[in-house]
N, C-alpha and C positions, 0 to 999 in steps of 0.2 A: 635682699642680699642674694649673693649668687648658692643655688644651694647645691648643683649638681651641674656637671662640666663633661660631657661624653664628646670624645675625640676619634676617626674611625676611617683610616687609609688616607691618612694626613702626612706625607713626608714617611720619617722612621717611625709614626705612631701608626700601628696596625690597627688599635681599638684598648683604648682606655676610658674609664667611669670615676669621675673623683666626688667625694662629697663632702663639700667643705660645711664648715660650722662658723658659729657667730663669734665674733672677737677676730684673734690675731693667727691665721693659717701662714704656717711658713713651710717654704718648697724650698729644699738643698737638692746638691746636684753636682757630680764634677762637672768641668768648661767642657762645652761637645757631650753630655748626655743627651740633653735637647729642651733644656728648660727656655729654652729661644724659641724653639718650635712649638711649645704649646702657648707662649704669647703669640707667634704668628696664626695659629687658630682662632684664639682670642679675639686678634683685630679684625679677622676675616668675618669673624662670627659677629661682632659690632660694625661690618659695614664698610670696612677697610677694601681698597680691591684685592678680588683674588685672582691667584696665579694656578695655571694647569699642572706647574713643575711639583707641587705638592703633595698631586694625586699617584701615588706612589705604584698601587693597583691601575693598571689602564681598563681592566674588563668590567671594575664598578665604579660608582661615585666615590667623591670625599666627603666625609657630611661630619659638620660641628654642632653640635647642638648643647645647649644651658637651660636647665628651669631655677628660676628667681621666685624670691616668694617679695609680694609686692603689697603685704601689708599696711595700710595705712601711708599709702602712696597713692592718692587722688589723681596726683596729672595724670598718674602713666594711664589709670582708668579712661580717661578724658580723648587723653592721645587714641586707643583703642577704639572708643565711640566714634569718635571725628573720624577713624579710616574705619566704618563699620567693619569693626574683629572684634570677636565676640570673644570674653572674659570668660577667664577658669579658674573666680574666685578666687583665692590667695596668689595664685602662682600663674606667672607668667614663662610659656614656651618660644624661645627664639632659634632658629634651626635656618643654617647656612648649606649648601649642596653645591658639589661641583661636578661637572660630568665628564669624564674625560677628554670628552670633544672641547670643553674649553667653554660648558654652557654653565652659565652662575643662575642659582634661585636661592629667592628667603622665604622663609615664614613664619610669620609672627601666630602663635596658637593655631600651628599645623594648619593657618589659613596663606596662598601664596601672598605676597607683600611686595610692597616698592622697595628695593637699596633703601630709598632716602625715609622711607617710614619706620627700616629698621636701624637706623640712626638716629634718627629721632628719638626713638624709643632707648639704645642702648646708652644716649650721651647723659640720660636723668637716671641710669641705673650703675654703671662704673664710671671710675675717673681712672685711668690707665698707664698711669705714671712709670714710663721708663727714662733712660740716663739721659738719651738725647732731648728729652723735654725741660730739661734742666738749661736749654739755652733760652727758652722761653722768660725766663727770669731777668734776662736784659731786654726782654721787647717791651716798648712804651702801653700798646694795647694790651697785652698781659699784664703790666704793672694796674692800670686802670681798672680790669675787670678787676682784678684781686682787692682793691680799693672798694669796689661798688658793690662787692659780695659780702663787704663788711658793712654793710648801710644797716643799720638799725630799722629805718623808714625807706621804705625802696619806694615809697609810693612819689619821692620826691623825681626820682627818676622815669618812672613812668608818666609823672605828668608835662616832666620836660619832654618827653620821646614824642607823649602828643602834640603838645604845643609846636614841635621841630617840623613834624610831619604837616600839620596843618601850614605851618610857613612856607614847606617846599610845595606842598602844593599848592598857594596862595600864589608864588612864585613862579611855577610853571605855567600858570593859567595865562598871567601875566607877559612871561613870555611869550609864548604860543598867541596871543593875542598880537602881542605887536609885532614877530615875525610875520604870522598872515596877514598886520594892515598894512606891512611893509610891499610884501609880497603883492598884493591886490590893489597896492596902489601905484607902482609899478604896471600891472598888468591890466586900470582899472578903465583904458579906453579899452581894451578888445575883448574883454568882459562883458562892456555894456555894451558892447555888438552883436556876442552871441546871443547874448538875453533879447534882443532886440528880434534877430532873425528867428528866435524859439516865440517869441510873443506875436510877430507878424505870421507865423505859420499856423499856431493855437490849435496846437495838437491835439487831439481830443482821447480821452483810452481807449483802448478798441477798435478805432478810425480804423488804422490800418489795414488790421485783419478783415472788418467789414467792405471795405471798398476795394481790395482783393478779390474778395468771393463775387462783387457788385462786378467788376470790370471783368471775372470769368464767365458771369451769366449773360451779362449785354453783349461780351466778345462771341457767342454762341445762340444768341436769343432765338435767331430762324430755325436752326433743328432741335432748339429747347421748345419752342412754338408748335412745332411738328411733332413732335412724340406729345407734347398736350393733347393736339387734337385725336391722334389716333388713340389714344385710352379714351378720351370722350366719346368716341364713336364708339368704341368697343362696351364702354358701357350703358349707351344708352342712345346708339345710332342706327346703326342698320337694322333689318327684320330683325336677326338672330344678337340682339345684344342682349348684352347681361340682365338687365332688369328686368326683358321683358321675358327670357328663359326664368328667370325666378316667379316672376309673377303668375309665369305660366306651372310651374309644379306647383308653387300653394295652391292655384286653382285644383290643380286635378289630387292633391294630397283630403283638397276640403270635400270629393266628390267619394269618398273612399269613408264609408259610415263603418265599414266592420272591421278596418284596421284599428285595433285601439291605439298604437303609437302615433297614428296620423295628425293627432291634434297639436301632441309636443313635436315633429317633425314641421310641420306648416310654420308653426310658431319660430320655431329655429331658422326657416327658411325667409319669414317674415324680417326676423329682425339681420338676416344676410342684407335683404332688400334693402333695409331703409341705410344700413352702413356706405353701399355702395351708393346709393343716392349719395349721398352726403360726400365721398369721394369725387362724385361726379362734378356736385357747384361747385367742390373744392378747384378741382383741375379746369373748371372752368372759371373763376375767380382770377387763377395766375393764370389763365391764357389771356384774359382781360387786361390783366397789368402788364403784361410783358410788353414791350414796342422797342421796335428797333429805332431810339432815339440816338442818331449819329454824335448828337450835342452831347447828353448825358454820358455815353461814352469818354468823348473826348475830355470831360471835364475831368472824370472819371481818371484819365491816364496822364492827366496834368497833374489832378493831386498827387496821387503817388509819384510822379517824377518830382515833387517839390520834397517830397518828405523823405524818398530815397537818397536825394543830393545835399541834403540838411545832413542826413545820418551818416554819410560821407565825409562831408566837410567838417561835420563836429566829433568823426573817429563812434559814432554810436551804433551800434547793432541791433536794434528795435527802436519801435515808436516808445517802448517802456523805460529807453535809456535817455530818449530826448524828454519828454516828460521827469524824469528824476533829476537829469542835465539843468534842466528849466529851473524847476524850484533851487539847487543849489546854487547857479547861480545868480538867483535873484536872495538867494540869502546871505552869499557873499557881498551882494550889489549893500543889502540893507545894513550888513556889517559897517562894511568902509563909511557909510554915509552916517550909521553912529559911535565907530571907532573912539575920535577923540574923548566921548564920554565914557566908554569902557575902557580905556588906557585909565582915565583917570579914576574908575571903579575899581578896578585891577591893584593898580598900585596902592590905593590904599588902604586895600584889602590884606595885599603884601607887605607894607609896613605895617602894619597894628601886628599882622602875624608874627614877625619876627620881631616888633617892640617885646611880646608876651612870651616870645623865646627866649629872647635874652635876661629877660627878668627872674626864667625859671633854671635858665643856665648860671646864674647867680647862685640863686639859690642853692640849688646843686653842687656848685666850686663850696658855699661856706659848709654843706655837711660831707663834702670830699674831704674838707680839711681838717674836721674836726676827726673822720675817723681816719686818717692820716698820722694826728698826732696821736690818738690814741694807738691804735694798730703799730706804731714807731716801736712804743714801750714794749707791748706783748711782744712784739718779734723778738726785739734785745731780751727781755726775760727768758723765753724760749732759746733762744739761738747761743747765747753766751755759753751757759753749760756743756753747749756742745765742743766745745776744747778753741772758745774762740774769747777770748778772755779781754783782748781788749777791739773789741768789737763794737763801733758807731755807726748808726746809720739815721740816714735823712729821705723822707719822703719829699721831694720837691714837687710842689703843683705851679704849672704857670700857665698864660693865659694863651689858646689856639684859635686856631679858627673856629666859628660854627659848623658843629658835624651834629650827626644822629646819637654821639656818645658825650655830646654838650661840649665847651668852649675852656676844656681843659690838656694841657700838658700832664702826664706822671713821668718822673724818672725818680728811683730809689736810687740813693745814694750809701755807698759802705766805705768804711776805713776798716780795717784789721789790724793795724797795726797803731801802736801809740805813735803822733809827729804826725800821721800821714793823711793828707788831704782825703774829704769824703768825695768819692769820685763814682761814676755809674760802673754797676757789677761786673761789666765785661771789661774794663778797666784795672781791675784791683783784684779780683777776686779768682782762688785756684778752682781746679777739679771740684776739690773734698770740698772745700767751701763752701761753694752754689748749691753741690748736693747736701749738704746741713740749713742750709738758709733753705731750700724747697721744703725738705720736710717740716722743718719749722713754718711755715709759709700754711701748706696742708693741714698741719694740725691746728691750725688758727683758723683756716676758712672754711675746715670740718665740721668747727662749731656752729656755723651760719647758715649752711648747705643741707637742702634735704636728700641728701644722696648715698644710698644704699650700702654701696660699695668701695672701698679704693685700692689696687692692684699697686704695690709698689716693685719697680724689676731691678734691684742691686741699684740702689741710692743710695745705698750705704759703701760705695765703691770710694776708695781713696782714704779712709778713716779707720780707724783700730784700736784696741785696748778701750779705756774709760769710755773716750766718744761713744766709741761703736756701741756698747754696751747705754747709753744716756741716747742713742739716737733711735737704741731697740726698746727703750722704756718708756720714747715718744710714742713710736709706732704704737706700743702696748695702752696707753692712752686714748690713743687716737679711733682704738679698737674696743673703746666699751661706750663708744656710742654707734659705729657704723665700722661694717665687718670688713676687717683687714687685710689683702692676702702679698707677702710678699716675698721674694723670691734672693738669698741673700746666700756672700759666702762667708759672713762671719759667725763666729759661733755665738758670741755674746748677742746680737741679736735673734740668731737659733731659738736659743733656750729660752726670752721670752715668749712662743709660740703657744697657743692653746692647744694645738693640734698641729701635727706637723709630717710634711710628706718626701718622701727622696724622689726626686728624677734619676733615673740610672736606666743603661744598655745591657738589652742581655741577648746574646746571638742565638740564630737556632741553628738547622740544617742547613737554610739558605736562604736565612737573610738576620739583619742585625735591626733589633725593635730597641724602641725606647718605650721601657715601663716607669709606673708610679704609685707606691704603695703607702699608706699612711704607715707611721711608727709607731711600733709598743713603745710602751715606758723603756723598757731595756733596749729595745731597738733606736732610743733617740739619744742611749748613751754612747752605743755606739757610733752613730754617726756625727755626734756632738765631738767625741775623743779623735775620728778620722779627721773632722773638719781641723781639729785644734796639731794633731801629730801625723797626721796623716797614715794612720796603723787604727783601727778601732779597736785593736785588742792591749793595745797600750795602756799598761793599768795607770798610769801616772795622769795621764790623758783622759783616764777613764773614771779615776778619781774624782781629776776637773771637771768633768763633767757633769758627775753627779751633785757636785755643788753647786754648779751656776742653775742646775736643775732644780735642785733643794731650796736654793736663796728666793728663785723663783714663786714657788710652792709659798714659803716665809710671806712674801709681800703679798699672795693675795690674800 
């Protein structure tokens, strides 16, 4: 549940702190305090976009911030782990920021987070129920969820989602299979031309770069030839070469008895000696192989013109891309030539998939139906009381296409009146109506749902006297299993509140805030007696008030 709500240079809110409690928290307010602006915090703070015109201060940030206590709430744990954010045991922190410049950041346990992580997170912790969501109630997919939320055994729909999933993908292979044998056979003479011209040239790895450096040293071999020999002579040629200057200091180092370093000095100078030997056959070895062979050259400059003009004509940029070019299209080659047998693997891979779809999508339609008819009843049960007295309705299922939500139609059907055909909600049904039918709807799929919270914003709009009073007794209900907060201008449903808070404006030297204070006992008669006379000091009002407060008090 939500257990603390910090608001802070959000619009007319400079900085507020609320702490709500478990059950049923009601927020009154005249129209224009800004009980509108702390739901627009709200949805900014669950993920909603935000707007820079909020940030009221330009010289700091906007920042919303909620801690939840998330008790024996596993997924949300789960969610946490999967975006490694580390948990703060009961309670979870979610914190919105805005910068004046128009920059948005989240973060979930004061770590930063993606938007969509923290929606993720906020949609299993509130349900955020304002008036306009009340058109939701004639959408067919909203009819559906509300249906599938009452499944007793969900596990029926989970095994259809698989069975649906394996069939599109069964499907797609499918296609994708005979698009490209379409394609390749089409295209399957100049295919096997280029496979042709990649197998007559037999590229080898490396070739390239090898006969590169081949065709720079044969294109140079006489002055590569010439600095050969002059290190071989330098080393081991004229009077004054190397070896024989070395050979000649060990001499005279070994004639030298009373230096003591002389021995490790010869020794050092020894093993100079044998290295440069060893350079020496070296540099004589590749003088030996070197030859200016015109032919070798020239073959030398053939190949490469064959393999530059290949990488040319087949658009390739390396000998790595003909080489990769090669294998693919000999793998497209091997395709086509087994095609017919993978069409016919394919397809029947794709019908058994969606045979096993359609049988779970069955399935599926008989326990949609069954809680259809049941969920029919509790609606009527619930809903009637609420001043709708001759009240029918009909869950129709019928039969759709195959989708990811299975091979059903929902349309709820209402009559309100006696005589009157049962017809879809946006047909038949007023304001007040819809809004008694949602909240009836919520407290039915309250009980199904493991979810924390639910924010109701003036559902109770259009309704008064008993209703209003029978629709705050739902709400009261609905609040002793997951914590309630709603925002209302009736009194009757006021005064059932556990706790309850005023939105109100109060100006200063130079500027006009919107505050929010909980009420004492005596402070909620007042506002009880304002809401009902509009005067709180109205003793008559004040009276009323104290009884709808007292009846209250009675029934728990």
């Amino acid at each position: 549940m939500i257990e603390t709500l910090s608001i802070s240079n959000y619009a007319l809110i400079d900085n507020i702190e609320l702490t709500f409690l478990p059950g049923l928290n009601i927020i009154t307010g005249e129209t224009g305090a800004g009980k509108s602006i702390m739901l627009g915090a709200l949805s900014m703070l669950f993920g909603n976009r935000a707007d820079t015109k909020v940030v009221s201060d330009k010289s700091k940030k906007s920042v919303v911030e909620g801690v939840f206590d998330i008790t024996g709430y596993g997924e949300i744990e789960r969610l946490l782990n999967d975006n490694d954010i580390d948990t703060l045991g009961t309670q979870l922190i979610l914190r919105r920021e805005i910068s004046p410049s128009g920059r948005s950041r989240s973060f979930v346990n004061d770590v930063p987070a993606q938007l969509s992580v923290l929606r993720e997170i906020a949609i299993r912790l509130v349900d955020l129920h304002s008036q306009h969501q009340n058109l939701l109630l004639a959408d067919s997919d909203y009819q559906l969820a509300v249906i599938d939320t009452m499944l007793d055994d969900k596990s029926v729909k989970t095994e259809y989602a698989e069975a649906y999933e394996a069939f599109r993908t069964a499907l797609k292979k499918y296609q994708i299979a005979r698009r490209a044998s379409e394609t390749s056979k089409a295209e399957e003479e100049y295919i096997r031309y280029q496979l042709q011209l990649l197998e007559q040239l037999n590229l080898q790895p490396g070739e390239q770069e090898a006969l590169e450096q081949e065709r720079s040293l044969l294109a140079n071999v006489t002055s590569v030839k010439s600095a050969l020999m002059q290190i071989a002579e330098m080393l081991d040629g004229g009077e004054n070469n190397i070896l024989s200057m070395l050979r000649h200091s060990t001499g005279l180092l070994d004639d030298l008895d009373g230096l003591p370093e002389a021995e490790a000095l010869s020794a050092r100078l020894e093993s100079l000696r044998i290295e440069a030997d060893d350079i020496k056959d070296t540099v004589e070895s590749l003088d030996s192989r070197l030859d200016a062979d015109p032919r070798r050259l020239e073959y030398v400059e053939e190949r490469l013109s064959d393999i530059y003009e290949l990488q040319r004509k087949l658009s390739a940029d390396s000998d790595e891309a003909l080489i990769a070019l090669q294998q693919d299209l000999s793998e497209r080659i091997d395709s086509i030539d087994n095609s017919d047998e993978r069409h016919k693997q394919y397809a029947a891979k794709a019908k058994a998939a969606k045979k096993q779809a359609i049988a779970l999508a069955e399935k599926l339609t008989g326990a949609r139906r069954k809680v259809a008819e049941k969920f029919t009843g509790e609606l009527l049960e619930s809903a009637i009381p609420l001043g709708m007295k001759n009240l029918r309705a009909e869950i129709e299922i019928t039969p759709a296409d195959l989708t990811a939500t299975g091979a059903d139609k929902v349309n709820f059907l209402f009559a309100f009146n006696k005589n009157q055909q049962l017809m879809p909600v946006k047909d038949t049904a007023s304001g007040g109506e819809i809004s008694r039918l949602m909240l009836s709807i919520k407290a039915l799929v309250a009980k199904h749902v493991q979810l924390p919270s639910i924010i109701f914003d003036e559902v109770d709009t259009g309704v008064s006297g008993d209703v209003a009073g029978r629709m705050g007794r739902l709400m009261k209900d609905i609040s002793r299993r997951i914590q309630v907060i709603a925002i209302t201008h009736l009194p009757p449903v006021a005064s059932k509140g556990d706790v309850h808070f005023k939105v109100f404006k109060e100006d200063t030297a130079t500027a006009t805030n919107t505050r929010v204070r909980r009420l004492s006992d005596d402070e909620r008669v007042g506002e009880l007696a304002l809401m009902l006379s509009g005067d709180s000091t109205n003793e008559a009002a004040r009276t009323t008030a104290r009884g709808m407060l007292d009846a209250e008090c009675r029934l728990l």
